[in-house]
N, C-alpha and C positions, 0 to 999 in steps of 0.2 A: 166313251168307255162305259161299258154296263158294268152295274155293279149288283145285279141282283144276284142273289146266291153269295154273297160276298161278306165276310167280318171287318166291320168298318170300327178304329179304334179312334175318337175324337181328344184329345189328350189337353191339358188346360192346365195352368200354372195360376197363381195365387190371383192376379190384379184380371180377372173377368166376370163379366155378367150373365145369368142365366140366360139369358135369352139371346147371348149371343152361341152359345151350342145347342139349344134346344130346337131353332129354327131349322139349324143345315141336320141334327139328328132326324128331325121330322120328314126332310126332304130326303135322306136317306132312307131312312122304314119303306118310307111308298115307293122308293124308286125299287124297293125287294132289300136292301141290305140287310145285316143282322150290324146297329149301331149302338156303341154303347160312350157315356163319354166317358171322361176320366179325370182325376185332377189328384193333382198333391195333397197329402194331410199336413196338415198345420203343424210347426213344428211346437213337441209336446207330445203329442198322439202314435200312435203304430205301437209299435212294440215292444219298447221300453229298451233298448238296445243303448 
């Protein structure tokens, strides 16, 4: 499947390592995507809700 031209959302929950999204984000970029990763804020943080 091509993904170039494509918005790639990488999504990450509290227990991971940088380097496990930074790898497949990078192989995303060159394959053409627009990749962005994502993760949860700590709870405490946002908006005060």
């Amino acid at each position: 499947m091509a993904v170039s031209d494509k918005h790639v959302a990488i999504l990450a929950d509290d227990d991971y390592q940088e380097l496990e999204l930074h790898y497949p984000r990078l192989r995303l970029i060159e394959a053409g995507a627009r990749a962005v990763a994502l993760r949860r804020l700590p709870s405490g943080c946002g908006s005060g809700r």
